[in-house]
C-alpha positions in Angstrom: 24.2 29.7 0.9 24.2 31.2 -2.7 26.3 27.8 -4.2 24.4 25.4 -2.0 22.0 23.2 -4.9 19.3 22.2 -2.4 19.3 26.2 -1.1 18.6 26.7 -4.8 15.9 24.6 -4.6 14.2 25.7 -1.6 14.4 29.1 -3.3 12.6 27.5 -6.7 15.8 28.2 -8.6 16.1 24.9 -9.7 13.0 22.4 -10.2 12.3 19.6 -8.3 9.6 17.0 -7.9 7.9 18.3 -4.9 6.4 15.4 -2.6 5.7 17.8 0.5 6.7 21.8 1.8 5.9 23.4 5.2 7.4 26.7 6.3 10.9 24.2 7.4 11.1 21.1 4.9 11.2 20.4 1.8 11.2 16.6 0.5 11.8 15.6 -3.8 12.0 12.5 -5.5 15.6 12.3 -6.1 16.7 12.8 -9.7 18.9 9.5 -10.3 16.9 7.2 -7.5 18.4 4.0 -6.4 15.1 1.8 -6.5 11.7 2.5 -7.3 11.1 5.0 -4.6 13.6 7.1 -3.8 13.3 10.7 -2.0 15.2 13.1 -0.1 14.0 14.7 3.2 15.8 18.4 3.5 15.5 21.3 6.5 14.5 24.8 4.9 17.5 25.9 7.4 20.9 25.5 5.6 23.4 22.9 8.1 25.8 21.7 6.0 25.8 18.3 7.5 24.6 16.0 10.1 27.9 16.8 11.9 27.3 20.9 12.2 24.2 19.7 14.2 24.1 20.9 17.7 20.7 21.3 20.3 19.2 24.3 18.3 19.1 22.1 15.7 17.1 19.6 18.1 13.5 20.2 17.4 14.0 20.1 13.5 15.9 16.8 13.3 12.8 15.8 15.1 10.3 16.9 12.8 12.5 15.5 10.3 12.5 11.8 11.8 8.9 12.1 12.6 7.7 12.9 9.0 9.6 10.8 7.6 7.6 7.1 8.1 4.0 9.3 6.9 5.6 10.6 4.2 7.4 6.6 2.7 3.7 5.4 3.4 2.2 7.9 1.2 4.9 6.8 -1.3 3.6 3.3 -0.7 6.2 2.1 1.5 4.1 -0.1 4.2 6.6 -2.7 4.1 9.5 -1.0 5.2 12.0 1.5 3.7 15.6 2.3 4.1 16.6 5.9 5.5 20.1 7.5 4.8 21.8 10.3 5.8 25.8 10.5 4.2 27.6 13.2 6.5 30.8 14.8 5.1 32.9 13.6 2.3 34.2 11.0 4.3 30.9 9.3 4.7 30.0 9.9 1.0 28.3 13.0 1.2 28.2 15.3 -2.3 25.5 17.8 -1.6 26.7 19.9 2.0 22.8 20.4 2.9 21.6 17.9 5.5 19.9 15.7 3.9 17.8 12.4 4.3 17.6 10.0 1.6 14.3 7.5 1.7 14.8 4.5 0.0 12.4 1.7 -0.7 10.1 -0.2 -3.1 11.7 -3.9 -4.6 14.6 -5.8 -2.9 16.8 -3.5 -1.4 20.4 -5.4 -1.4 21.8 -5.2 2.1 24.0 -1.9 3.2 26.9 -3.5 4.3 28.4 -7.2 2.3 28.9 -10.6 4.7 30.7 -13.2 3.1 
């Protein structure tokens, strides 16, 4: 997708901070993180979200899943780390590229408030 920023990226249109890139992912350190480690997780394959997802999409959200834990540890993340994934604008999303944010590193606050 010619508008899509994280296609741009891919493509090496727009810089990023490269943490790892096979021949189907690509993950960055996100450029306004959250806490001290913050990266996003991205397919090489445009899907504009988590909802478009269907079983040809199977093996890949795999991968995804799988590399995720070996990649937070190589950010330092042996104590745990919070994964993401907003899916359309109802659930926050602002970039339509699937896309995993890895979050860790100090005291996360908790996702959802209990009084």
């Amino acid at each position: 997708m010619s508008d899509c920023l994280f296609c741009k990226i891919i493509k090496g249109d727009i810089p990023c901070r490269k943490l790892y890139e096979d021949d189907e992912v690509l993950a960055f350190h996100d450029i306004n993180p959250v806490a001290p480690v913050h990266f996003m997780l991205i397919p090489k394959r445009h899907l504009k979200s988590l909802a478009e997802a269907d079983e040809s999409h199977q093996a890949l959200l795999g991968r995804l899943m799988v590399l995720l834990p070996k990649l937070a540890k190589e950010q330092g993340l042996d104590h745990g780390f919070r994964t993401v994934i907003n899916t359309g604008r109802g659930g926050g999303q602002e970039v339509f590229h699937l896309h995993i944010h890895v979050i860790g590193g100090g005291n996360l606050p908790p996702m959802v408030r209990r009084d």
